[in-house]
C-alpha positions as CSV (number, residue, x, y, z in Angstrom):
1,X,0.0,0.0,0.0
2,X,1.2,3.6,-1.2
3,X,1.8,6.2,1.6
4,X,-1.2,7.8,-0.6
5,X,-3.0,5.2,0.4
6,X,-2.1,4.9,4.1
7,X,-3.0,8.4,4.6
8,X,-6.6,7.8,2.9
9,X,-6.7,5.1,4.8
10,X,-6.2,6.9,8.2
11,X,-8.2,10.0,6.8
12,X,-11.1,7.3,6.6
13,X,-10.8,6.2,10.2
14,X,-10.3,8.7,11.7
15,X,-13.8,10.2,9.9
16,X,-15.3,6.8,11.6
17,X,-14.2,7.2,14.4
18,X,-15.2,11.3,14.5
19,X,-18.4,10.3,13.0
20,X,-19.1,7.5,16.1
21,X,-18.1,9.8,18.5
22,X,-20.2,12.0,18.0
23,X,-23.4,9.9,17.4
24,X,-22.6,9.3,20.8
25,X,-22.0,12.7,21.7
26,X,-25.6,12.9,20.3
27,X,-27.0,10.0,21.4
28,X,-25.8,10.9,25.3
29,X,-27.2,14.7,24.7
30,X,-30.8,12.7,23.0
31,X,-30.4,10.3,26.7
32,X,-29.6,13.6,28.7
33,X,-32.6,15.6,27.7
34,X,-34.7,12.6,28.0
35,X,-33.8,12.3,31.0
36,X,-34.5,16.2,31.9
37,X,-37.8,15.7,30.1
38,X,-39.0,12.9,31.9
39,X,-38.2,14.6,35.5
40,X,-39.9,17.4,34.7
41,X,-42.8,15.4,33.1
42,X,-42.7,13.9,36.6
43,X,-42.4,17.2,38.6
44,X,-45.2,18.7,36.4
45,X,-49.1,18.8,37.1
46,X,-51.2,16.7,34.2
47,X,-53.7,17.3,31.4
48,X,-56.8,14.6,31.8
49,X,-55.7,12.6,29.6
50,X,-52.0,11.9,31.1
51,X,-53.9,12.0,34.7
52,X,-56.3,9.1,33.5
53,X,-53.6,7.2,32.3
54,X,-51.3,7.8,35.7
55,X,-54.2,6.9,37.8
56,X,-55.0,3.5,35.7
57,X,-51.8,2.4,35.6
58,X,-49.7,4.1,38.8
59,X,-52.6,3.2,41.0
60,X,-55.6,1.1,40.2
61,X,-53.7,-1.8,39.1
62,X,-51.7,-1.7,42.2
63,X,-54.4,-3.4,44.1
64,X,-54.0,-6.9,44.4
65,X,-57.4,-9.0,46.0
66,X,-57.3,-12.3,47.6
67,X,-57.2,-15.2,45.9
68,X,-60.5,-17.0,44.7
69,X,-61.7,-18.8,47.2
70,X,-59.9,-16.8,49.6
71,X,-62.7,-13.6,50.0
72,X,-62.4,-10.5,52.0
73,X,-63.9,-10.7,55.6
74,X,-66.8,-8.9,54.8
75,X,-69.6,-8.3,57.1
76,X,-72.8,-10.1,56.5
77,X,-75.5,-8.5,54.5
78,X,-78.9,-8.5,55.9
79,X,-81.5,-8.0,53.6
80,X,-84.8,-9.7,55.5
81,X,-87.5,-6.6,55.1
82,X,-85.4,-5.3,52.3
83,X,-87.3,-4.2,48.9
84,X,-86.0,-6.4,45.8
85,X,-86.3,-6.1,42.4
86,X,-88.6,-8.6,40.3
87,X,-85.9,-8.3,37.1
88,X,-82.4,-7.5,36.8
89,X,-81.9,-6.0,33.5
90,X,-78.6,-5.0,31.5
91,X,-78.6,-1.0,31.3
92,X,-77.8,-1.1,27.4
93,X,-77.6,3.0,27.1
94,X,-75.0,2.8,29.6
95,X,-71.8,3.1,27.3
96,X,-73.7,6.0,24.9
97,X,-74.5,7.9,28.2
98,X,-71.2,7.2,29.6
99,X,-69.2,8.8,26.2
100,X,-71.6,11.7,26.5
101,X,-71.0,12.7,29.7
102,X,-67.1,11.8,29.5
103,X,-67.3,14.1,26.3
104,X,-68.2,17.1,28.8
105,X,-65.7,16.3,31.2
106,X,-62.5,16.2,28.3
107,X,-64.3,19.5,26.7
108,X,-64.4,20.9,30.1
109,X,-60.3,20.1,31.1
110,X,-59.1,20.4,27.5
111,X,-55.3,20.4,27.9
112,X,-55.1,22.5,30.8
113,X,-52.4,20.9,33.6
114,X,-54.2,21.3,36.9
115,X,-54.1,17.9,38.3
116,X,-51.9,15.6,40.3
117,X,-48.0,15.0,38.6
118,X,-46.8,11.6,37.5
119,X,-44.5,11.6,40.5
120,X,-47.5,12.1,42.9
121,X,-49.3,9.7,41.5
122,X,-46.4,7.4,41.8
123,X,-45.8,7.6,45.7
124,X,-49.8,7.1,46.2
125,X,-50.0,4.0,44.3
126,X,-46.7,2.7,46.8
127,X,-49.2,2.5,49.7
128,X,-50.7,-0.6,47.6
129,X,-48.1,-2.2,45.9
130,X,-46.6,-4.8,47.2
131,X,-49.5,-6.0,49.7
132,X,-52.8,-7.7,49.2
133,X,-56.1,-6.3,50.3
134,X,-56.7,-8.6,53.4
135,X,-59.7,-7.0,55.0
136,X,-62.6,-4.8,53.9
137,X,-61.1,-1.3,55.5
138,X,-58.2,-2.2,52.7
139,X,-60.9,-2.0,50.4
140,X,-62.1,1.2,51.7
141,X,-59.4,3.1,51.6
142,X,-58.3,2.3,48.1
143,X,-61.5,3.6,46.5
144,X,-60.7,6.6,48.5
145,X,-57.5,7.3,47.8
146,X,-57.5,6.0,44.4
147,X,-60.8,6.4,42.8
148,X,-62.8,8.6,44.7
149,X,-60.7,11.4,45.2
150,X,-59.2,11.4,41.8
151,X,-63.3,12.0,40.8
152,X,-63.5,14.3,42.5
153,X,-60.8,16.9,41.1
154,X,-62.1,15.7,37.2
155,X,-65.0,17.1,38.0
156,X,-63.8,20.5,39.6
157,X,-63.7,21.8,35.8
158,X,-67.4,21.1,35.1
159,X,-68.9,23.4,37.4
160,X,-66.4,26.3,36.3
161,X,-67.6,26.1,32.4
162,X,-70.0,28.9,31.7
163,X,-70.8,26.7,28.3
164,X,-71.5,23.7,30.5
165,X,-73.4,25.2,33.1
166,X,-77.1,25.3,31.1
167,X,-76.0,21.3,31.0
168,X,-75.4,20.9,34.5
169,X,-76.6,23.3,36.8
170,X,-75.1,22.7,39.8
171,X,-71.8,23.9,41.9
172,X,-70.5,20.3,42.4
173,X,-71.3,16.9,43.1
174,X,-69.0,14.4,45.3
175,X,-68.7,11.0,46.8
176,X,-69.0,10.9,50.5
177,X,-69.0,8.2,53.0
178,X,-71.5,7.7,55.4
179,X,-68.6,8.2,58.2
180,X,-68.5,11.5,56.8
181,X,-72.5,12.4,57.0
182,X,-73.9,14.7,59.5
183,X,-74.3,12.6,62.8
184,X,-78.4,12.4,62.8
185,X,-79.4,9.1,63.7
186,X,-76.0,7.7,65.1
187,X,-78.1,6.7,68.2
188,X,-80.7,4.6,66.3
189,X,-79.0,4.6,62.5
190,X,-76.9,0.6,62.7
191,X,-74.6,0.4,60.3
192,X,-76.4,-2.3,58.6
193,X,-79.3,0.0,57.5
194,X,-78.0,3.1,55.5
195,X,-75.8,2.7,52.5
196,X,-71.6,2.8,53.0
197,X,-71.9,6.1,51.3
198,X,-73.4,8.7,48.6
199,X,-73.3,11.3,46.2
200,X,-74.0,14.7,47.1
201,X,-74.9,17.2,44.9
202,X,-74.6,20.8,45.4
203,X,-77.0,23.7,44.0
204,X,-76.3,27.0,42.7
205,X,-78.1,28.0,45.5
206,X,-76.1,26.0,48.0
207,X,-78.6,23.4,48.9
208,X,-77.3,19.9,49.6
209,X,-78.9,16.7,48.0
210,X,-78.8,13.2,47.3
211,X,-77.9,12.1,43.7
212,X,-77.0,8.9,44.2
213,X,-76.3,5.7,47.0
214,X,-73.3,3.4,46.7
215,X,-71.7,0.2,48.9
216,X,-69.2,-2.4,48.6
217,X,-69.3,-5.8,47.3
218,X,-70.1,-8.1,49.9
219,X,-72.1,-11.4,48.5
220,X,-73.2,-10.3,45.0
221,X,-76.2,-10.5,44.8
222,X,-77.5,-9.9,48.1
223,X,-75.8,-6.4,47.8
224,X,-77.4,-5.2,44.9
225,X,-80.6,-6.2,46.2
226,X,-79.7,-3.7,49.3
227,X,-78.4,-1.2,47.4
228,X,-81.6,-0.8,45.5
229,X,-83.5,-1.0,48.6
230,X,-81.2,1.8,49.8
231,X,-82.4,3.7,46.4
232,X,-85.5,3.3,47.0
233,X,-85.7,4.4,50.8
234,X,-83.3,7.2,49.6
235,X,-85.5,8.5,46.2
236,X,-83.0,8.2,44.1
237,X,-82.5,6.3,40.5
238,X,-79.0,5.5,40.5
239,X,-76.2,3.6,42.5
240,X,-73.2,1.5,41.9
241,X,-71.0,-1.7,44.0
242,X,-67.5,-1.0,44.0
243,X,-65.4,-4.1,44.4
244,X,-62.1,-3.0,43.9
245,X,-61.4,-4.5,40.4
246,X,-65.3,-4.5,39.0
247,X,-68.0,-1.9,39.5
248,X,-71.6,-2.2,39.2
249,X,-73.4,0.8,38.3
250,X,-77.1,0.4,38.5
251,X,-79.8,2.9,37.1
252,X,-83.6,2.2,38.8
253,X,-86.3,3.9,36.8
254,X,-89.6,4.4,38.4
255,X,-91.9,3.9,35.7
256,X,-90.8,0.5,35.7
257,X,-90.8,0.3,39.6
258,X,-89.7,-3.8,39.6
259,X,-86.9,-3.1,37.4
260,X,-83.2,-2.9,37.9
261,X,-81.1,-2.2,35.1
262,X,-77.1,-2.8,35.8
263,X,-73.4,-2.4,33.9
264,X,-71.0,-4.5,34.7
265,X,-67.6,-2.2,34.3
266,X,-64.1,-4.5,35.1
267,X,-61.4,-1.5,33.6
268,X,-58.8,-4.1,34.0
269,X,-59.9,-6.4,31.2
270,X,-61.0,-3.7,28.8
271,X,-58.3,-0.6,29.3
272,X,-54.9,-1.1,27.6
273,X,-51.6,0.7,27.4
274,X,-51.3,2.8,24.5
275,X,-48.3,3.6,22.1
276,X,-49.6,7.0,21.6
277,X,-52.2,9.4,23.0
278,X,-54.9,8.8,20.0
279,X,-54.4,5.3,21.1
280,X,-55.0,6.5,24.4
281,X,-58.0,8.2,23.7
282,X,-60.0,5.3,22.4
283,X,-58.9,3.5,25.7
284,X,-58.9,6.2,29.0
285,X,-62.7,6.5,29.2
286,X,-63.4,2.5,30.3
287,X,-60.8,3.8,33.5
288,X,-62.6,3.6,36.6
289,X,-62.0,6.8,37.9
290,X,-63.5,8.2,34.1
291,X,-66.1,5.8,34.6
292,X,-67.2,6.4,38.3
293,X,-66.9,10.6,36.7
294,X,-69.3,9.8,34.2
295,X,-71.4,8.3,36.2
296,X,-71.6,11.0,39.0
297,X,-72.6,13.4,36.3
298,X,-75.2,11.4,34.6
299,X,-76.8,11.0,38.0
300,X,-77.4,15.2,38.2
301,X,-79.7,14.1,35.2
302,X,-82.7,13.1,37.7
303,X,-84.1,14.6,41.3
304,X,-84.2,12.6,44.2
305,X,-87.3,12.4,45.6
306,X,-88.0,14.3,49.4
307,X,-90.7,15.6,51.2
308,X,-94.2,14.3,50.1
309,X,-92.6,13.0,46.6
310,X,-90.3,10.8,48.6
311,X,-93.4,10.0,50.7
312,X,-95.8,9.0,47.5
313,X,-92.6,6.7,45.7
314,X,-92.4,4.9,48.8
315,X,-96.1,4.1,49.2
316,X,-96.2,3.0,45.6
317,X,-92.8,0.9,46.4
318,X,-94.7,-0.7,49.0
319,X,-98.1,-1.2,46.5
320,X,-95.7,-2.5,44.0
321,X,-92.0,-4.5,45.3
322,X,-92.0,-7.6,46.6
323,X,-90.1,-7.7,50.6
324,X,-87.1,-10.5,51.3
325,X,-88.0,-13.2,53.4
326,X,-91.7,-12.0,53.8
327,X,-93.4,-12.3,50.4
328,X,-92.4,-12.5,46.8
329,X,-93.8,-11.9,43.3
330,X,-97.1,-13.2,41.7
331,X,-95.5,-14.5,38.5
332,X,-98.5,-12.9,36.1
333,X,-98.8,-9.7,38.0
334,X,-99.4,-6.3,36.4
335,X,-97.1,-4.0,36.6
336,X,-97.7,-0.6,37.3
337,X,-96.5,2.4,39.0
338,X,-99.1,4.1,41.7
339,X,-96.9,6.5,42.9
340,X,-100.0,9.4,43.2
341,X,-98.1,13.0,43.7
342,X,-100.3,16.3,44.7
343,X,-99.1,19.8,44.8
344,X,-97.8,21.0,48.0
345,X,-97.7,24.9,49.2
346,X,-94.1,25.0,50.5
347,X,-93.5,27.9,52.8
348,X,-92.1,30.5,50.2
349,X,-92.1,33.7,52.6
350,X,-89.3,35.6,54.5
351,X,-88.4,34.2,57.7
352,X,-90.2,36.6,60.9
353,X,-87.4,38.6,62.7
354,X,-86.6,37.6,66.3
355,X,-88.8,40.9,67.4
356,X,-91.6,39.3,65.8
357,X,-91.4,35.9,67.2
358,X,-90.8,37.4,70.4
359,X,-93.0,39.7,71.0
360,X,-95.9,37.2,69.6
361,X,-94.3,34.8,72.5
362,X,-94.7,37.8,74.9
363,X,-97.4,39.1,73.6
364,X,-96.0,42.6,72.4
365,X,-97.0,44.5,69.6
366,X,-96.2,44.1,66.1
367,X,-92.5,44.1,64.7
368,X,-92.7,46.8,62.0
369,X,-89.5,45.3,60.5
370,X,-90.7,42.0,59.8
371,X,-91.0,41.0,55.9
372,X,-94.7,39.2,57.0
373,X,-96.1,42.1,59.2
374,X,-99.4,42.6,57.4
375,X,-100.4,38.9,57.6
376,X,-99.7,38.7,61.4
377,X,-102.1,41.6,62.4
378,X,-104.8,41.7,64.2
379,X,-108.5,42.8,62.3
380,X,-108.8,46.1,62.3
381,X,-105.4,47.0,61.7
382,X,-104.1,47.6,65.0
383,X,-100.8,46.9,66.6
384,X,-101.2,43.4,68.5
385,X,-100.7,40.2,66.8
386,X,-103.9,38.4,65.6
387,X,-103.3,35.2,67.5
388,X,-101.5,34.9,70.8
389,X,-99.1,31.8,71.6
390,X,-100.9,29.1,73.1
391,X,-103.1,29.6,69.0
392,X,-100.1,30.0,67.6
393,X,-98.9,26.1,69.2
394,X,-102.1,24.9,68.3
395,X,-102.5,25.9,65.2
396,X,-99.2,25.0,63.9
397,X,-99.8,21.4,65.7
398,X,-103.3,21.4,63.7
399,X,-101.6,22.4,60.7
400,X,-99.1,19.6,60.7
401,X,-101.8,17.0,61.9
402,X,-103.8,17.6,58.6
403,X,-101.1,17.3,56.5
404,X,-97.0,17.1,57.3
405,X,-95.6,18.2,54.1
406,X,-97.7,21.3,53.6
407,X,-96.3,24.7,54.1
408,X,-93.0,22.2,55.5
409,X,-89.8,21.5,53.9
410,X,-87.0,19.7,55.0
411,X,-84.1,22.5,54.2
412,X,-81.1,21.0,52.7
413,X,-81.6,16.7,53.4
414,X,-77.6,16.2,53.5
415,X,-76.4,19.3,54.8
416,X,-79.0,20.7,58.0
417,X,-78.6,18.2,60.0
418,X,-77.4,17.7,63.8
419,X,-76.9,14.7,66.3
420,X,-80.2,14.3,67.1
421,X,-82.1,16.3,64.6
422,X,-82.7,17.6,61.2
423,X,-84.5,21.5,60.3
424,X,-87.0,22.1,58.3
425,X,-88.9,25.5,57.1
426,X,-92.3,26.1,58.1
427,X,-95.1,28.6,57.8
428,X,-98.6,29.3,59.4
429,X,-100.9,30.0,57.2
430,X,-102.8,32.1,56.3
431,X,-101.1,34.0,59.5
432,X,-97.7,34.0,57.8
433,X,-95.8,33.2,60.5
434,X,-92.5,31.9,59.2
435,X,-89.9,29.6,61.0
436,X,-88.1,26.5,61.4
437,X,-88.0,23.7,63.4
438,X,-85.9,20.7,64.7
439,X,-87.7,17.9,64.1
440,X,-86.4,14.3,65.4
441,X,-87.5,10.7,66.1
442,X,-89.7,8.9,68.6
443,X,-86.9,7.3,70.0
444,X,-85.0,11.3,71.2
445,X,-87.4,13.0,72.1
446,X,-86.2,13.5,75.3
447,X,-83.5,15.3,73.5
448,X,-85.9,18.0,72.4
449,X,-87.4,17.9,76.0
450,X,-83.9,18.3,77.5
451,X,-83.4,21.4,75.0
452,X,-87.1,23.1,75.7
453,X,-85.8,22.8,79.2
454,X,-82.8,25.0,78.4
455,X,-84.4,27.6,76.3
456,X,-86.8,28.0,79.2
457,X,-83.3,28.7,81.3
458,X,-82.2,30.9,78.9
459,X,-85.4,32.9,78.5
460,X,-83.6,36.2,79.0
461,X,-81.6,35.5,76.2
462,X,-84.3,34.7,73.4
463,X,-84.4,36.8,70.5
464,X,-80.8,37.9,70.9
465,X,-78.1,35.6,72.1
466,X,-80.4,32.5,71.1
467,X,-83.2,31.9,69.0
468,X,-87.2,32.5,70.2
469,X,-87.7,29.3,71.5
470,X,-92.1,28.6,70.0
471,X,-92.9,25.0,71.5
472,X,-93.2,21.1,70.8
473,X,-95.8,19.4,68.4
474,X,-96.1,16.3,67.7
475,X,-96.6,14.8,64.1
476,X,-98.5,11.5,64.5
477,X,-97.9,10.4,60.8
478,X,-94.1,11.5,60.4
479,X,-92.2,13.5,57.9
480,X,-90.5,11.2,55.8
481,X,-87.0,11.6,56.1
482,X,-84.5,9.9,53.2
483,X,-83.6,6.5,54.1
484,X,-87.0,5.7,55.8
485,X,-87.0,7.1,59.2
486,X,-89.6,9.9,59.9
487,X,-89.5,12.9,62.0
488,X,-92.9,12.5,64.2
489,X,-92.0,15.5,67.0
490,X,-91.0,19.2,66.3
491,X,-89.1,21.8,68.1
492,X,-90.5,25.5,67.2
493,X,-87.9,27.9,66.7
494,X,-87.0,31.5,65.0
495,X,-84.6,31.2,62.3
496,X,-81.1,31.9,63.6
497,X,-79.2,32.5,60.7
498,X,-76.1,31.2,58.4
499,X,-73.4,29.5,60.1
500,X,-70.3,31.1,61.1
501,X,-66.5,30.7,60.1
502,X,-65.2,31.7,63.8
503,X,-61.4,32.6,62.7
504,X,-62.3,35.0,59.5
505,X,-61.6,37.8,61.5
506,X,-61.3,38.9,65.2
507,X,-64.6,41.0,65.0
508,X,-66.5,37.8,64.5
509,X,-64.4,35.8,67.1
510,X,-65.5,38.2,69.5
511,X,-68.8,37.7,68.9
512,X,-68.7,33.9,69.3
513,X,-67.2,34.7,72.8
514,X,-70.0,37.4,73.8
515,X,-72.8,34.9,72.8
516,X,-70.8,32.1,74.9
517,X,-70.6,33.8,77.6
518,X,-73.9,35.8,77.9
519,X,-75.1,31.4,77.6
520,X,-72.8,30.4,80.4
521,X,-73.7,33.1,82.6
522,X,-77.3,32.0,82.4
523,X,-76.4,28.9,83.7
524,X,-75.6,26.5,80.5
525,X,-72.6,24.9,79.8
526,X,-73.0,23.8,76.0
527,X,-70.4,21.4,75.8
528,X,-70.8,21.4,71.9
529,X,-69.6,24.6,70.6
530,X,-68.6,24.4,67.2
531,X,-68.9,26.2,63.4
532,X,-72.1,24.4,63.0
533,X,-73.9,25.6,66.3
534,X,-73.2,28.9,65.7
535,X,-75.2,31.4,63.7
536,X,-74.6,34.7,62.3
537,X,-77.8,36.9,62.7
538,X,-77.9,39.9,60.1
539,X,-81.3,41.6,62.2
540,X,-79.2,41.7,65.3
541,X,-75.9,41.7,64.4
542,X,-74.8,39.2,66.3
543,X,-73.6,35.4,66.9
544,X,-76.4,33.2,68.0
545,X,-76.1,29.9,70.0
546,X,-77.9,27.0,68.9
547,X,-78.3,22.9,69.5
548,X,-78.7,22.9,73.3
549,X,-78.6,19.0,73.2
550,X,-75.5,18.0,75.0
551,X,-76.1,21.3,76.6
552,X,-75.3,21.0,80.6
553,X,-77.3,23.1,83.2
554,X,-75.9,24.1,85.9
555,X,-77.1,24.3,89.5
556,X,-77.0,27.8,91.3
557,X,-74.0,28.7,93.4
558,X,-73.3,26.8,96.7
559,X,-72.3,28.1,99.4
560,X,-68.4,27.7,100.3
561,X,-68.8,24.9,102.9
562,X,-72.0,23.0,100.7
563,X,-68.9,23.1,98.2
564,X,-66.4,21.3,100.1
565,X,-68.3,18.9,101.0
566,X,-69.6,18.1,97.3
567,X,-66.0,17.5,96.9
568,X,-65.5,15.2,99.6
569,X,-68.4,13.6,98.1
570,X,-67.0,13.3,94.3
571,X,-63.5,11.6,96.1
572,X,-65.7,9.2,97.6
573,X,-66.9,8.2,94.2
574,X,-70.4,9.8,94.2
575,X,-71.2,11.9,91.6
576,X,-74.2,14.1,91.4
577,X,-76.2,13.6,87.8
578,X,-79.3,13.7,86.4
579,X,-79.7,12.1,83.0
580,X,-82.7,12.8,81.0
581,X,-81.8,10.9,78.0
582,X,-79.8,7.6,78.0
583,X,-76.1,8.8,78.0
584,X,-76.9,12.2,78.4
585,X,-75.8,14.0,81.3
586,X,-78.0,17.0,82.5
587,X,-77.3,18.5,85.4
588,X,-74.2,19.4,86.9
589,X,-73.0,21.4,89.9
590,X,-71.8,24.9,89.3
591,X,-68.6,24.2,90.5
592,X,-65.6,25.5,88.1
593,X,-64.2,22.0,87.7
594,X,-67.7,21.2,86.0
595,X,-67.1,24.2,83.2
């Protein structure tokens, strides 16, 4: 070989080897910024699209079950005296409705990033990997974390779109559990009777509903025939089992009363990793957390039924669905739906001012400044109420007697409710006389006795540090109350107001502490003092105090010695109480140690 030809020769390598190094030079930079992308991709929030996909595949398949054969300990499901269903249908407009309402959620996100990062969704699905759902509560919390709450930040965009919003009218909707409800009923409510949990939906107005009821799988079918009991005792049409891997969403139409249509959704089987996102696309709707989405906002599409409407639906469910364990179906029956609704007058004034209450409770005159003045006076014009109190009691007793669900609505069936009682609106007529009331069980009553009791302690304070306290009436019939139980006695009260934020600002915290006080001087120890029992009254200005049910009332000052020996009398194990409803302690000794 020429020297010529050595050099080409070397000239070639050394291009060869150039070239190589840097196509790696490249290749490294190509691996380096890859690298960068992907951490950032990681670090950065989602668009609905990447979110689905994360939550599919970063959590939901992360949950491993038992083996067959090998269950979950589940608790036993009870459904002797439970409604059941005469056909279990397949809901076949499931899938259309489903792409519709899916359609509203991807129009409403589009490819804005406002939701959880790759990363994050990475170090929730480590609490599940690795282990396998043993009991139940495993079961629990992975719908939580992994389903229910990723639901509920798809949705957020919804009620934001000003396009959407003829669509679906509402401020939001969510998935609650029933250890997250309102504590009404805990007393006489088991477990076994109400549903694991719900969806709530939330008006423009604020008002809180029912949408729809949901459980977990325990034996198959015996938890779909509770479930639609649940929807039935709850007026709703839809509902849904959540077993982890499978869901059951079931739709109940009352036109066809002895019908329950279901879809069987199992996102494991049908969802599949995609190469690119118009693969994706095709795929991220069948994910649970798109499905359960869906779901929640085709439920918006239909009212649940309250009040006398959840009163008629029941009758007819009762006319027309056959009980577990105490009768069945007539195999040639008719079918039809009796459900017989009337118009109701629902109490559409102003609520009367505390003057007004009051001085009809005290027999004053007239409170110029209430919205219903003209309908409270007496013929003739003058200045005195036409009725006095003890009419006023019996005519709102009579009132209620004829007919529970005129001129009286339940306000707000999720959200107004307390430990031992639920509010409603009412309104005299044709006095106009407009008010609410706590109404509760047979089983507390002595809950609204014990709180008469204090009102009639703190009857200084009526009208300005607590609501006009207006009587007890008895409903013999019942208001029907979702989920069955009815509200058969009534506490009269003035409305108090909206509920406070203590903490906004030091103004109103000030006011929580007056109110608290001026009550504790009078002799009551609450012991419940919270956001919910406190109302901000625009006539007066003012906090109000309200629920007096764990209230405490304490005995007048002793003198020094009685004192002393009341606490030689607490070492010695003897403790002074009177309880007036079981568990409730009533009375207690003025003593500081007892505030």
């Amino acid at each position: 070989m020429s020297d010529k030809d050595r050099i080409a020769e070397l000239e070639r390598l050394l291009h060869e080897v150039t070239r190589k190094s840097e196509r790696l030079r490249e290749e490294e930079q190509r691996k380096h910024e890859r690298l960068l992308e992907e951490d950032r991709r990681k670090d950065q929030k989602s668009t609905l699209s990447e979110y689905l996909y994360y939550c599919h595949f970063h959590i939901y398949l992360k949950l491993r079950l038992p083996p067959p054969g090998h269950g979950l300990p589940v608790p036993a499901t009870p459904v002797d005296g439970k409604f059941y269903p005469k056909r279990l249908l397949p809901w076949r407009t499931f899938a259309h409705q489903r792409e519709l309402r899916f359609n509203d959620l991807r129009a409403a996100c589009a490819q804005d990033r406002r939701f959880l990062s790759e990363l994050d969704t990475k170090i929730i699905g480590r609490l599940f990997e690795g282990t396998i759902a043993e009991y139940i509560s495993d079961l629990w919390n992975f719908e939580r974390f992994a389903i229910e709450q990723p639901v509920g930040k798809i949705l957020a965009p919804i009620w934001d779109d000003k396009g959407l919003r003829g669509r679906y009218p509402f401020a939001d909707i969510r998935v609650k559990s029933a250890g997250e409800m309102p504590g009404f009923g805990e007393h006489i409510i088991a477990r076994e009777t109400r549903p694991y949990g719900f969806g709530i939906q939330t008006s423009l107005d604020g008002s809180e509903h029912y949408a729809f009821v949901f459980d977990y799988q325990h034996d198959y079918v015996l938890i779909l025939i509770r479930v639609f009991n649940f929807m039935i005792t709850y007026g709703v049409s839809y509902g849904y089992v959540a077993a982890g891997k499978f869901y059951v969403f079931l739709y109940y139409d009352p036109t066809e009363p002895r019908t329950l249509y279901h879809h069987l959704c199992v996102p494991e089987r049908v969802v599949r990793d995609a190469a690119n996102e118009d693969d994706w696309s095709t795929h991220m709707s069948n994910t649970a957390v798109a499905q359960l989405a869906s779901f929640c906002l085709q439920s918006l599409q239909s009212e649940a039924a309250e009040g006398p409407d959840l009163e008629a639906s029941t009758q007819a469910a009762k006319e027309s669905l056959a009980i577990w364990g105490r009768q069945g179906y007539v195999s040639e029956d008719s079918e039809t739906n009796t459900c017989v609704r009337r118009a109701y007058n629902k109490p559409a004034k102003q609520y009367c001012t505390q003057a007004c209450l009051l001085g009809l409770k005290t027999g004053r005159h007239l409170a110029n400044n209430c919205p219903n003045v003209q309908f409270h006076r007496a013929v003739g014009g003058n200045e005195q109420h036409a009725i006095d109190m003890a009419e006023f009691t019996r005519l709102v007793n009579e009132q209620l007697r004829r007919d529970p669900y005129d001129y009286c609505e339940l306000l707000s069936p999720w959200g107004m409710y307390g430990s031992t009682g639920v509010l409603f609106k009412l309104e005299l007529a044709p006095y106009g006389y407009t008010f609410v009331a706590k109404g509760t069980t047979a089983t507390l009553l002595c809950s609204l006795e014990h709180e008469t009791n204090v009102y009639e302690k703190l009857h200084r304070l009526q009208g300005d540090a607590v609501p006009v306290h207006l009587g007890l009436v008895e409903l013999p019939g019942g208001y029907i109350l979702p989920g069955g139980l009815r509200a058969v006695h009534m506490m009269l009260m003035s409305w108090g107001g909206q509920t406070v934020k203590e903490g906004k600002s030091p103004g109103l915290s000030l006011e929580v502490q007056r109110s608290s006080e001026a009550v504790r001087n009078e002799g009551i120890y609450h012991d419940d003092v919270h956001d919910a029992n406190l109302l901000w009254n625009e006539e007066l200005g003012r906090v109000m105090v309200i629920d007096f049910d764990y209230a405490k009332i304490l005995e007048p000052p002793k003198h020094k010695t009685v004192v002393d020996l009341s606490k030689k009398e607490r070492k010695r194990g003897q403790k002074r109480v009177v309880a007036n409803c079981p568990g409730k302690a009533k009375v207690l000794d003025s003593h500081p140690e007892a505030l």
